[in-house]
C-alpha positions as a Markdown table, in Angstrom:
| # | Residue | x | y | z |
|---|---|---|---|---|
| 1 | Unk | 23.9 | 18.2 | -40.9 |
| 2 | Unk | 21.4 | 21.3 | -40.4 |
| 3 | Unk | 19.5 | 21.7 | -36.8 |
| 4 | Unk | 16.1 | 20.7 | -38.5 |
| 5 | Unk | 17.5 | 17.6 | -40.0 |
| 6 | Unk | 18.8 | 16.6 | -36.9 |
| 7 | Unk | 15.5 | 17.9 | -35.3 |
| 8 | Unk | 13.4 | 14.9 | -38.2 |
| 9 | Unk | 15.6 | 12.5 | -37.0 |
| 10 | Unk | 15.4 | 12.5 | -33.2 |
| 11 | Unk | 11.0 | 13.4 | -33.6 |
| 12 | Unk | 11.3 | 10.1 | -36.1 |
| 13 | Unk | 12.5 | 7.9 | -34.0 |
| 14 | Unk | 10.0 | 8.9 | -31.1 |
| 15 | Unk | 7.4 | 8.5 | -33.3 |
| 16 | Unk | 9.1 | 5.0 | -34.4 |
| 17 | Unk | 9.2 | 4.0 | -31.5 |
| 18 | Unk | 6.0 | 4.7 | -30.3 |
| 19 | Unk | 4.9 | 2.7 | -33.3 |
| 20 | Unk | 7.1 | -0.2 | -32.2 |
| 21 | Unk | 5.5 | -0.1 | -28.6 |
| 22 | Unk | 1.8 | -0.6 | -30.8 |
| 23 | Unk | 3.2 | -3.6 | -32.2 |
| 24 | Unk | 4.8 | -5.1 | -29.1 |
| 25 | Unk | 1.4 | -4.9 | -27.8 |
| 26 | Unk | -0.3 | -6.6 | -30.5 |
| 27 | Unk | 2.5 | -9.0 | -31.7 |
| 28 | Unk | 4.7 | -9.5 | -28.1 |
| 29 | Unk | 8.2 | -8.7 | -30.0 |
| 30 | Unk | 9.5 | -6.6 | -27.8 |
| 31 | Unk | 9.8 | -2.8 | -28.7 |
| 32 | Unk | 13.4 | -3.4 | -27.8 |
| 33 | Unk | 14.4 | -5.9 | -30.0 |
| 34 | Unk | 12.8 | -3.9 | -32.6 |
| 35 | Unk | 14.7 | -0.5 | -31.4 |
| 36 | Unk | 18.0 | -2.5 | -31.8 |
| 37 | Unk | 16.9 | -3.5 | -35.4 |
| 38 | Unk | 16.4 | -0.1 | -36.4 |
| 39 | Unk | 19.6 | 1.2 | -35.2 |
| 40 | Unk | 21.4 | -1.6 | -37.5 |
| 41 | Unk | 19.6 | -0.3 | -40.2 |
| 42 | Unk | 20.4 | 3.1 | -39.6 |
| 43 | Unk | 24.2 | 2.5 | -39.0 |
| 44 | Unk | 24.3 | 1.1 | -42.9 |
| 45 | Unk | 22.2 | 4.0 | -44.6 |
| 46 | Unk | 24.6 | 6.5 | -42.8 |
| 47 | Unk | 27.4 | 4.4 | -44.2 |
| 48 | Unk | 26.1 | 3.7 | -47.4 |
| 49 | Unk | 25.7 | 7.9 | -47.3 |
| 50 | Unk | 29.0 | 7.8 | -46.0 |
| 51 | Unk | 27.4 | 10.8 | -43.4 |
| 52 | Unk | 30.1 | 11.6 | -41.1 |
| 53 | Unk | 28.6 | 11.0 | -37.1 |
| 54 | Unk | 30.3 | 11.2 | -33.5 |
| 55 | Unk | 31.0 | 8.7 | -31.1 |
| 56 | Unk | 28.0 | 7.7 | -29.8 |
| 57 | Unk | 29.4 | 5.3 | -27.2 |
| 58 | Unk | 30.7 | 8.8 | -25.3 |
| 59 | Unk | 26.9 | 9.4 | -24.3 |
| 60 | Unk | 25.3 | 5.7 | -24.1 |
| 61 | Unk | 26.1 | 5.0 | -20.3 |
| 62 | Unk | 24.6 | 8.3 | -19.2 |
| 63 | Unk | 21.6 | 8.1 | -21.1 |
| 64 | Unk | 21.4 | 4.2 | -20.0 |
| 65 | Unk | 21.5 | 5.3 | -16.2 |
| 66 | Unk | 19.1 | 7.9 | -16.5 |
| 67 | Unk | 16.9 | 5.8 | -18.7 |
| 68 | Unk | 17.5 | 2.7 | -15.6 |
| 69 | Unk | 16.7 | 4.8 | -12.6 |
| 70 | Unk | 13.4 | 6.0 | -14.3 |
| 71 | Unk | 12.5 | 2.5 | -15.3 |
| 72 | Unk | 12.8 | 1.3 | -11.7 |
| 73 | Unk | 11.0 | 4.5 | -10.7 |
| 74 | Unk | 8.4 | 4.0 | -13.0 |
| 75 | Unk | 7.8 | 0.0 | -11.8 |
| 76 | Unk | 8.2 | 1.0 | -8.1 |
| 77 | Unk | 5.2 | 3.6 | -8.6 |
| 78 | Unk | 2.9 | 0.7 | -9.7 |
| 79 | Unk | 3.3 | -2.1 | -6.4 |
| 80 | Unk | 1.2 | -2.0 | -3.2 |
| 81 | Unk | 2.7 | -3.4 | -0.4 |
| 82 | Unk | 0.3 | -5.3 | 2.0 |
| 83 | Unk | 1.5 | -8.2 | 4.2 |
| 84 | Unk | -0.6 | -10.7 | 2.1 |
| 85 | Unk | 3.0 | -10.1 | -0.5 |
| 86 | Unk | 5.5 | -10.8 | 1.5 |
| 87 | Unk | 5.5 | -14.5 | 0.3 |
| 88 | Unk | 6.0 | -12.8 | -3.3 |
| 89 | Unk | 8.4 | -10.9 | -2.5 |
| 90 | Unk | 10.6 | -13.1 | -0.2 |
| 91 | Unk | 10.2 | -15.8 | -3.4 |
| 92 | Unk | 10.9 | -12.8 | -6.1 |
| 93 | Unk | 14.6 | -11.9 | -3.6 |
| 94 | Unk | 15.3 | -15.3 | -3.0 |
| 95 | Unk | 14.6 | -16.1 | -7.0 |
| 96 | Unk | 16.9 | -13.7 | -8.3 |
| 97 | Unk | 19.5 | -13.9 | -5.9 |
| 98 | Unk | 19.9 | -17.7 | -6.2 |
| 99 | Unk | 19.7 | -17.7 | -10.2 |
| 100 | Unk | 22.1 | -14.8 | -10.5 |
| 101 | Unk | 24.9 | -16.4 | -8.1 |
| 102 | Unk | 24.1 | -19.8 | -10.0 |
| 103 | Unk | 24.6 | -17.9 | -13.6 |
| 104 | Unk | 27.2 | -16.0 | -12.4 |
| 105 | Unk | 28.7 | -19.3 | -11.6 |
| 106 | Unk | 28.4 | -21.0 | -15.0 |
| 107 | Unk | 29.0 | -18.2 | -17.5 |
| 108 | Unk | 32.2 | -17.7 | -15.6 |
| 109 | Unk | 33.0 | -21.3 | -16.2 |
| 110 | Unk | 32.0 | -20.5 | -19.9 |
| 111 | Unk | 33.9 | -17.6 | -20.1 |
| 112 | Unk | 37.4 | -19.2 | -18.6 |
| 113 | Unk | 36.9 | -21.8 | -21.4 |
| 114 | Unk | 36.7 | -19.1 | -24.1 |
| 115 | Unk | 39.8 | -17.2 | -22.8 |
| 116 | Unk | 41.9 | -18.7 | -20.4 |
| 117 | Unk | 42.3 | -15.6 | -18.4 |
| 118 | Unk | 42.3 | -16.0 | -14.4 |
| 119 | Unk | 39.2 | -17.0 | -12.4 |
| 120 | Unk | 39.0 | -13.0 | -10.9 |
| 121 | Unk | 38.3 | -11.6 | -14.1 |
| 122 | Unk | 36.4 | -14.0 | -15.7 |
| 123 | Unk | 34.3 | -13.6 | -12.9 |
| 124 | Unk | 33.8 | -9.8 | -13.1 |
| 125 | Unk | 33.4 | -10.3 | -17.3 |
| 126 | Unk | 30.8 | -12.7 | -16.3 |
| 127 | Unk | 28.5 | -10.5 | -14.0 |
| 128 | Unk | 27.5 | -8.1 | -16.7 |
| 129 | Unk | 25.9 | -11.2 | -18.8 |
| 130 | Unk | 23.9 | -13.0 | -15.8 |
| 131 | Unk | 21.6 | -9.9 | -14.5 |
| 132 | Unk | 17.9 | -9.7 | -15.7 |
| 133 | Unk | 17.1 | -6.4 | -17.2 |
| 134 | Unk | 13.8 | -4.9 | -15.7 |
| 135 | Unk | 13.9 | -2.1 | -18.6 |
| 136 | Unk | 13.0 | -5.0 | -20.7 |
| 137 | Unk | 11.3 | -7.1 | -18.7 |
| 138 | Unk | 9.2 | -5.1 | -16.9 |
| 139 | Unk | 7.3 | -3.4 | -19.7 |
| 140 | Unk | 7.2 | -7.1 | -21.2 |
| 141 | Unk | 5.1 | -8.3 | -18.1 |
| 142 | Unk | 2.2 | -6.1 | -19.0 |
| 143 | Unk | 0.1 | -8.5 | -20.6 |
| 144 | Unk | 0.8 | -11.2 | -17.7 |
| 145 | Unk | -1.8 | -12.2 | -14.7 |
| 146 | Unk | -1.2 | -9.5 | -11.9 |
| 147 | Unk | 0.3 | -11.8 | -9.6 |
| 148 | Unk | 3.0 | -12.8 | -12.8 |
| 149 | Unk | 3.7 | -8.7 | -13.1 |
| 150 | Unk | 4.3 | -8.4 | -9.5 |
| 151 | Unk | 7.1 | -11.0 | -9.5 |
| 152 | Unk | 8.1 | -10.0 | -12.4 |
| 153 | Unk | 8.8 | -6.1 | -11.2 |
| 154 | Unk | 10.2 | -7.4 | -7.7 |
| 155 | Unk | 12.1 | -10.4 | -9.5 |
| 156 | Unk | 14.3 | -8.4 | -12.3 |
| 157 | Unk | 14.0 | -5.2 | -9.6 |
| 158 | Unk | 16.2 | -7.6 | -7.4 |
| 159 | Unk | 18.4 | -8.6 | -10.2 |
| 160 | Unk | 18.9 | -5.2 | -11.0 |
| 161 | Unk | 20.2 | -4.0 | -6.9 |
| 162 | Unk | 21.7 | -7.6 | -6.5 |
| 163 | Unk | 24.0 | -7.7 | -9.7 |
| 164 | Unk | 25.0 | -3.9 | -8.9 |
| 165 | Unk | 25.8 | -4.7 | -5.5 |
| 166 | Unk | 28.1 | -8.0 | -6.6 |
| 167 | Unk | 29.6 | -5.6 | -9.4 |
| 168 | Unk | 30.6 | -2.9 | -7.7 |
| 169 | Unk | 31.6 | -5.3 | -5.0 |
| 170 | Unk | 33.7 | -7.5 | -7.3 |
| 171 | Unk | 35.5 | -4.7 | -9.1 |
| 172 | Unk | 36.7 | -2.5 | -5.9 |
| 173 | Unk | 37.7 | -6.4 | -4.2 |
| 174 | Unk | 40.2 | -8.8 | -5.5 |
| 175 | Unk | 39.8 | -11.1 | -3.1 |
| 176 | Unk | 37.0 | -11.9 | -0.1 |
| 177 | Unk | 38.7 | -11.3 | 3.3 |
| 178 | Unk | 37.6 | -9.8 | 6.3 |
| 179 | Unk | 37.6 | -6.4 | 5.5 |
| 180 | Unk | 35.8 | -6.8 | 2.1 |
| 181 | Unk | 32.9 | -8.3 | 4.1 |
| 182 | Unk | 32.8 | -5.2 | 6.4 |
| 183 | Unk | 33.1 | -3.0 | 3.7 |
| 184 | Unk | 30.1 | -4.8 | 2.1 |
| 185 | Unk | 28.0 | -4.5 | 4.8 |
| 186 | Unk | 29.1 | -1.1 | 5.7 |
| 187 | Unk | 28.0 | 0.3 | 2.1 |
| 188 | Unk | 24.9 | -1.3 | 2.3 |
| 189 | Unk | 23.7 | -0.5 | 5.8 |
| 190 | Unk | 24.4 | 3.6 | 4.3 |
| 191 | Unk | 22.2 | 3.0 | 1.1 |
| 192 | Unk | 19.6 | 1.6 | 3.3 |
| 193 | Unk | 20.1 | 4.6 | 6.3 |
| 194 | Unk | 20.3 | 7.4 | 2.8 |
| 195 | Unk | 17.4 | 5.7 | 1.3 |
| 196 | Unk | 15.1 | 6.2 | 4.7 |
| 197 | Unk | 16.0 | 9.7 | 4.7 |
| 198 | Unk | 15.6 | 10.4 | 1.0 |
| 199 | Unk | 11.8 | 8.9 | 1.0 |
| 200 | Unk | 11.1 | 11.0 | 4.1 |
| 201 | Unk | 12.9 | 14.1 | 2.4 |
| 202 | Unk | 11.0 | 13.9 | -1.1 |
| 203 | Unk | 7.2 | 13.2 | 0.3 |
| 204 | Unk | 8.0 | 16.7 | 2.6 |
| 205 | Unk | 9.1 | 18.3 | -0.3 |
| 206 | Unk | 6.2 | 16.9 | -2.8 |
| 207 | Unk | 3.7 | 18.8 | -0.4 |
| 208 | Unk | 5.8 | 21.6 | 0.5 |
| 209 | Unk | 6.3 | 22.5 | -3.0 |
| 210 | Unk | 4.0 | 25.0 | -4.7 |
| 211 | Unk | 5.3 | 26.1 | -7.6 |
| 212 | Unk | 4.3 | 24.6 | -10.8 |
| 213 | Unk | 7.5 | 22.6 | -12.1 |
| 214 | Unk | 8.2 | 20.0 | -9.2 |
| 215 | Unk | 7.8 | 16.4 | -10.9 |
| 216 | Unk | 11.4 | 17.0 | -12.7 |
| 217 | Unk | 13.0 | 18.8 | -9.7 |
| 218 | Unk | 11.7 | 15.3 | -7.6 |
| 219 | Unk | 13.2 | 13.0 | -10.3 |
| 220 | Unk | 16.3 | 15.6 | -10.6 |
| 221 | Unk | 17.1 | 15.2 | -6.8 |
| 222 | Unk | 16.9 | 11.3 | -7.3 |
| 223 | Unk | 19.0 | 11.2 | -10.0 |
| 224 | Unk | 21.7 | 13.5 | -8.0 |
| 225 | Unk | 21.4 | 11.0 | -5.1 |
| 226 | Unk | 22.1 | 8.1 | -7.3 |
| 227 | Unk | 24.8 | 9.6 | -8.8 |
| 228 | Unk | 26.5 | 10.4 | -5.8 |
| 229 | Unk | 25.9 | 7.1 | -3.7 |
| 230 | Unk | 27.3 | 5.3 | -7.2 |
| 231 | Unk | 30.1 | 7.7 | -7.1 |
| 232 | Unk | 31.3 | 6.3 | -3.8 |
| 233 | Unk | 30.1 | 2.2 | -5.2 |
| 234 | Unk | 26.9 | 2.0 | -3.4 |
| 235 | Unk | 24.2 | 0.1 | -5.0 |
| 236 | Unk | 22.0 | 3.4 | -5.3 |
| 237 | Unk | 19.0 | 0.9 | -7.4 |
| 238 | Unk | 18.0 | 0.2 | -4.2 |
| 239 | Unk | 16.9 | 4.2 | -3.3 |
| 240 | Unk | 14.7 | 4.2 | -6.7 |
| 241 | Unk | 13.1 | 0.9 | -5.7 |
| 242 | Unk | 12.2 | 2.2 | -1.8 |
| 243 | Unk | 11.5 | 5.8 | -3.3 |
| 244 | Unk | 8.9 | 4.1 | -5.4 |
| 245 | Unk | 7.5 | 2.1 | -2.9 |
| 246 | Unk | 7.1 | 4.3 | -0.4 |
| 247 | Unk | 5.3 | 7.3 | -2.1 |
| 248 | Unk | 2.8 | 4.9 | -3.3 |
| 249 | Unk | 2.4 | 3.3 | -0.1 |
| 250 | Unk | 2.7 | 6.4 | 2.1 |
| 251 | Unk | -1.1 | 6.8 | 2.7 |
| 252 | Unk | -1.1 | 2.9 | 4.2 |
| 253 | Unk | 0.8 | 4.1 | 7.0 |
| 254 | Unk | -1.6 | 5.1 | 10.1 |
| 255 | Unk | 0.6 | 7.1 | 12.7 |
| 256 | Unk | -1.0 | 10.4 | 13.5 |
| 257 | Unk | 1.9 | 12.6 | 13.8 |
| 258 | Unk | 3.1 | 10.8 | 10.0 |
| 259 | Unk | 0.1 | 11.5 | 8.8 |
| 260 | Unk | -0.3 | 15.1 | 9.5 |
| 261 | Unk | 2.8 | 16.2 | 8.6 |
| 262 | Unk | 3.7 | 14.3 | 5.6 |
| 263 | Unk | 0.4 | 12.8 | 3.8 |
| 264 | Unk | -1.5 | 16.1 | 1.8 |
| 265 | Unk | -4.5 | 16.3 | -0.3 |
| 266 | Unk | -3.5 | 16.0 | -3.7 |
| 267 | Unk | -0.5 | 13.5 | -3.1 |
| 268 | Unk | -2.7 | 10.8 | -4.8 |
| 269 | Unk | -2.8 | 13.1 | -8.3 |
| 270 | Unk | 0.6 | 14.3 | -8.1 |
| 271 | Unk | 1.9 | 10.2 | -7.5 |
| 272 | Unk | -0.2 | 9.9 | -10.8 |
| 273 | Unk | 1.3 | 12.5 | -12.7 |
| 274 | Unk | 4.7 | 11.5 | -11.4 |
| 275 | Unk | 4.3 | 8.2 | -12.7 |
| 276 | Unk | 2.9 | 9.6 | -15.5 |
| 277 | Unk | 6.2 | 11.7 | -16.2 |
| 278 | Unk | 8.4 | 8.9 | -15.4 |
| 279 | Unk | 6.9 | 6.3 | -17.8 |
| 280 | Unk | 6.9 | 9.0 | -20.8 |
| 281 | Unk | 10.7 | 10.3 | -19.5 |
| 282 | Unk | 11.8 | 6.8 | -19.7 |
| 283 | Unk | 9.8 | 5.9 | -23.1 |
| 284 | Unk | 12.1 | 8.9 | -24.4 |
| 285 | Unk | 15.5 | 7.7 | -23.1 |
| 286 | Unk | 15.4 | 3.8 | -23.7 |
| 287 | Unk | 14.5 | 4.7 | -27.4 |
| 288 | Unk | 17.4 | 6.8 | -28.0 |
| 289 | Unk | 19.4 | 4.3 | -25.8 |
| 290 | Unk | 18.9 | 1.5 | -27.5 |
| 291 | Unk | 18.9 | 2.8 | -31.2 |
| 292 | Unk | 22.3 | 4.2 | -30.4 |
| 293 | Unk | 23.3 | 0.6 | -28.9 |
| 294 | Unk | 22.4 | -0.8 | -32.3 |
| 295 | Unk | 23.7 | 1.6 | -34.2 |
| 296 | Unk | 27.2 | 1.3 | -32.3 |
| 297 | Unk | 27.2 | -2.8 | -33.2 |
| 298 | Unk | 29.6 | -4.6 | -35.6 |
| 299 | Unk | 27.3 | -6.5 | -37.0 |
| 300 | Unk | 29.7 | -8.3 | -39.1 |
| 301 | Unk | 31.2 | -9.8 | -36.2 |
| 302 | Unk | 28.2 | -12.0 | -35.9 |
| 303 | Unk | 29.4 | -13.9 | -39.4 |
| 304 | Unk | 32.2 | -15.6 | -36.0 |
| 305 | Unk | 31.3 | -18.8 | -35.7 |
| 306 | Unk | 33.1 | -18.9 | -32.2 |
| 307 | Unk | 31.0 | -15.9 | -31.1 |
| 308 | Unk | 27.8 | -17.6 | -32.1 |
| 309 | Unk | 28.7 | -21.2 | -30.5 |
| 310 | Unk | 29.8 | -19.3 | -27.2 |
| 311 | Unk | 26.5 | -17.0 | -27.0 |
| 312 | Unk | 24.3 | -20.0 | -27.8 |
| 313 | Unk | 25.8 | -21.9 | -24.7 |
| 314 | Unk | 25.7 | -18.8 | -22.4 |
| 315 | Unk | 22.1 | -18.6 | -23.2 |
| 316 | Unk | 21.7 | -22.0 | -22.6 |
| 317 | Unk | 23.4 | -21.7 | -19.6 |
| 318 | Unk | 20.9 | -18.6 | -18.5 |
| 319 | Unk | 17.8 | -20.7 | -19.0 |
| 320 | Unk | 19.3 | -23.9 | -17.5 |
| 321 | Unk | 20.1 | -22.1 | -13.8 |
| 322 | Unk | 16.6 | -20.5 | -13.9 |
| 323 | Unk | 14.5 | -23.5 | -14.3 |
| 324 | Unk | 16.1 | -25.1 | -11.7 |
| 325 | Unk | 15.9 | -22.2 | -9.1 |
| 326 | Unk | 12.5 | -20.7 | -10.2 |
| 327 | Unk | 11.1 | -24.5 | -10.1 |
| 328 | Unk | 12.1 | -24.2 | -6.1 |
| 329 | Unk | 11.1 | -20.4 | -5.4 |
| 330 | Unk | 7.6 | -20.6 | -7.0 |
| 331 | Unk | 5.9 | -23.1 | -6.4 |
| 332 | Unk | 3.0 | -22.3 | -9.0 |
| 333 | Unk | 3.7 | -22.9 | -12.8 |
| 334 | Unk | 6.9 | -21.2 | -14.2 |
| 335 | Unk | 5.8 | -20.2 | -17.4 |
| 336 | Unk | 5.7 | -17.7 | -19.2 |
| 337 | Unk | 8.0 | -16.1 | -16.1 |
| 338 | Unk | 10.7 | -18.8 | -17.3 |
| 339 | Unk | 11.3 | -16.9 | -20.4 |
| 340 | Unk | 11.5 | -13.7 | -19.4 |
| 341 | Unk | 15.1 | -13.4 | -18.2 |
| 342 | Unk | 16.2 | -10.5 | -20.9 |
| 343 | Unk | 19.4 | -9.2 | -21.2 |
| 344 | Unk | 19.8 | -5.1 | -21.4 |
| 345 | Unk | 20.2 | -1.9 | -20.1 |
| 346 | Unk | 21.6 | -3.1 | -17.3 |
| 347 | Unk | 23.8 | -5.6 | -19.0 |
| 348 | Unk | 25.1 | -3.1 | -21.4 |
| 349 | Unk | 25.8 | -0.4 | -18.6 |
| 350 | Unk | 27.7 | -3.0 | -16.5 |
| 351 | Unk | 30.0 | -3.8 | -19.6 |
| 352 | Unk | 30.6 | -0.5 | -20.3 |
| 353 | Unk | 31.7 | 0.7 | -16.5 |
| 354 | Unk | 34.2 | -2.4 | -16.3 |
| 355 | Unk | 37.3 | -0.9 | -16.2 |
| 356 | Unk | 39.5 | -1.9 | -19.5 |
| 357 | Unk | 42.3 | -3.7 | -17.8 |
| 358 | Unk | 39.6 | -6.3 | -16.7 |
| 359 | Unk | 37.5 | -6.4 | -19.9 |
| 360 | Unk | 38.6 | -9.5 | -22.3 |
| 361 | Unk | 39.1 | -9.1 | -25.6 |
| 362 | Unk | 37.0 | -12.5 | -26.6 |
| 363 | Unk | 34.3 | -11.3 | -24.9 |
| 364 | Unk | 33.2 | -7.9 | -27.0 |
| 365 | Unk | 30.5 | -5.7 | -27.3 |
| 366 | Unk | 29.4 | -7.8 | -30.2 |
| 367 | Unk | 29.1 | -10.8 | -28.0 |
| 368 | Unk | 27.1 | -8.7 | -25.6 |
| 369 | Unk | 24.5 | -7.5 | -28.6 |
| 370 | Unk | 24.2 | -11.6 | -29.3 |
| 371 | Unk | 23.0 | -12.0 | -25.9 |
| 372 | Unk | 20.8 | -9.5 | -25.8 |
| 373 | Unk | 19.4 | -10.3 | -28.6 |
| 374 | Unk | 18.9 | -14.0 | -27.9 |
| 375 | Unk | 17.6 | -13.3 | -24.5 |
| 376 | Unk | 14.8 | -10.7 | -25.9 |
| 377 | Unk | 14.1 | -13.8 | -29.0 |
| 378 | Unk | 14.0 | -16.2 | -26.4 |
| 379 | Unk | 11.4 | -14.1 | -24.2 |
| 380 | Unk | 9.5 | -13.0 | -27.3 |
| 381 | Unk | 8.8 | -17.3 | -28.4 |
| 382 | Unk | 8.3 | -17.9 | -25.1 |
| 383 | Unk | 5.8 | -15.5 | -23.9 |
| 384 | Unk | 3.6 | -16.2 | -26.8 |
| 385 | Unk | 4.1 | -20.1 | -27.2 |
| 386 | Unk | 2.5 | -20.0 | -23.3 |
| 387 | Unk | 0.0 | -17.4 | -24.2 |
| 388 | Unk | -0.7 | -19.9 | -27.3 |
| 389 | Unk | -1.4 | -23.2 | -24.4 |
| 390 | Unk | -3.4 | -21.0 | -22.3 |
| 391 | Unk | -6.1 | -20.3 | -24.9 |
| 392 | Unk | -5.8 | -24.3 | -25.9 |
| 393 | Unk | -6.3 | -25.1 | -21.9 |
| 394 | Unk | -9.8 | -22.8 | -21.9 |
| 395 | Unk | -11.1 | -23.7 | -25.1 |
């Protein structure tokens, strides 16, 4: 394969892609479902070639991070704080901490069914499958009432940190003791203390800064920070989210000395071209993410009857927990928020960092992909069957 074939493939599926977001827009089929699709189909053209490729599973985690943080990023950069939110927010925390436990819960039950193994690692096979995936469901929220986006962002934001923290906590602890807990807290008390610092750090640095290529060095130092706090099992989602919040929100804040030494003239533009970056950055990464992720599936696996039984009742499972809990935490109407409980990035990245003595053999990436793809169907119905009721309602 010559450097300008390889150069018409990755520009084609940008442009595909971008053509798939025109279509989500118009039709509400997420651009992810239809990324997936289009890795299936190239997996058979390259076998019905028989073109010799890699293994693309090597790079799909790193690009997946990357592709997360700027996600995050990229929703963080678009919330104001003010007080009249914190019922949003403290209903968005409590919502996605209460469905993920009670998922958690069930699928594990589901899981022990399927294969028997022992309750620990059913429980850490289970984790990956119950946490909302904002790189789906945020850009899917677009077309909701603000209020519905905000909760939306916060809600699978939450589900994001949360199931991290849970993970990383369940894989590095067999059991709960004493010393588990402390360790627990102890982690998350130094993401919060590095997370303080880092947002002070980066606003000095945005108006330090006066050479011309700074967005990417900003984004580069967050991804380093991440990288490192993960390295040592801290739930480094949470940084991206504060990051995010605070540089938006930095001009809000009305102490003098703050003021005049961090706030600068054009920090309003360069927040708007740093959003700007991030969105296109992570347009970029979750196409080649999740065209790889298709093109890395088994689809034949799907003919398993077992495998489709077993995903149908974990979805079931999914949307069972979160009409219960969602019908307690907001107390307005639920839909089209009920339906948008996607399975992704996140998902996928969890999977792929359990370490293989704990990963099941029943439970594949093949009954991962069903999932995901159920999840993103699920969304996809629901979102336009309550788009469809609303228009009845007004006319």
């Amino acid at each position: 394969m010559t450097t300008y074939t390889i150069l018409i493939i990755l520009s084609g599926l940008v442009i595909f892609s971008y053509l798939f977001d025109l279509v989500a827009s118009k039709t509400k089929i997420p651009s992810v479902l239809l990324l997936l699709l289009l890795g299936i189909g190239l997996k058979f053209l390259v076998s019905y070639l028989n073109i010799q490729t890699f293994n693309f599973l090597s790079i799909l985690p790193a690009l997946g991070t990357v592709g997360l943080i700027l996600i995050v990023f990229e929703g963080s950069l678009e919330l104001k704080y003010d007080q009249n939110k914190n019922k949003i927010i403290k209903s968005a925390f409590l919502s996605a901490l209460t469905i993920l436990l009670g998922t958690i819960t069930l699928i594990t039950i589901i899981i022990y069914q399927i294969s028997h193994h022992n309750l620990y690692t059913c429980i850490t096979n289970a984790i990956p499958f119950s946490v909302i995936s904002s790189a789906i469901a945020i850009p899917s929220a677009a077309a909701l009432t603000k209020k519905d986006k905000e909760f939306v962002i916060y809600e699978s934001s939450f589900s994001d940190i949360l199931g991290i923290i849970i993970f990383n906590f369940a894989i590095t602890n067999h059991s709960i003791n004493l010393s588990a807990v402390i360790g627990l807290g102890l982690s998350t008390f130094l993401i919060i203390l590095l997370s303080a610092i880092a947002c002070i750090v980066l606003l000095y640095i945005m108006g330090r800064l006066v050479h011309h290529i700074k967005f990417f060095l900003i984004i580069s130092i967050l991804i380093l920070v991440y990288a490192i706090g993960q390295s040592y099992h801290l739930s480094s989602l949470v940084l991206i989210l504060s990051t995010g919040l605070f540089l938006n929100n930095a001009d809000t804040i009305q102490n003098v000395w703050f003021r005049g030494i961090f706030l600068y003239k054009n920090l309003s533009a360069d927040l708007s071209q740093l959003y700007q970056l991030s969105a296109e950055s992570a347009f970029i990464l979750r196409t080649f993410f999740f065209v790889i992720f298709g093109f890395t599936m088994n689809v034949n696996e799907l003919n398993n009857i077992p495998i489709l039984a077993n995903g149908l009742f974990i979805l079931i499972s999914i949307y069972v927990v979160r009409i219960i809990f969602l019908k307690v935490f907001k107390k307005e109407k639920i839909a089209p928020i009920l339906y948008i409980a996607p399975r992704g990035l996140i998902s996928i990245l969890l999977y792929f960092n359990l370490p293989e003595s704990l990963k099941i053999p029943e439970v594949g990436t093949s009954f991962l992909f069903l999932v995901v793809l159920g999840s993103s169907l699920v969304m996809t119905l629901g979102i336009a069957l309550s788009k469809r009721k609303t228009e009845e309602v007004i006319v």
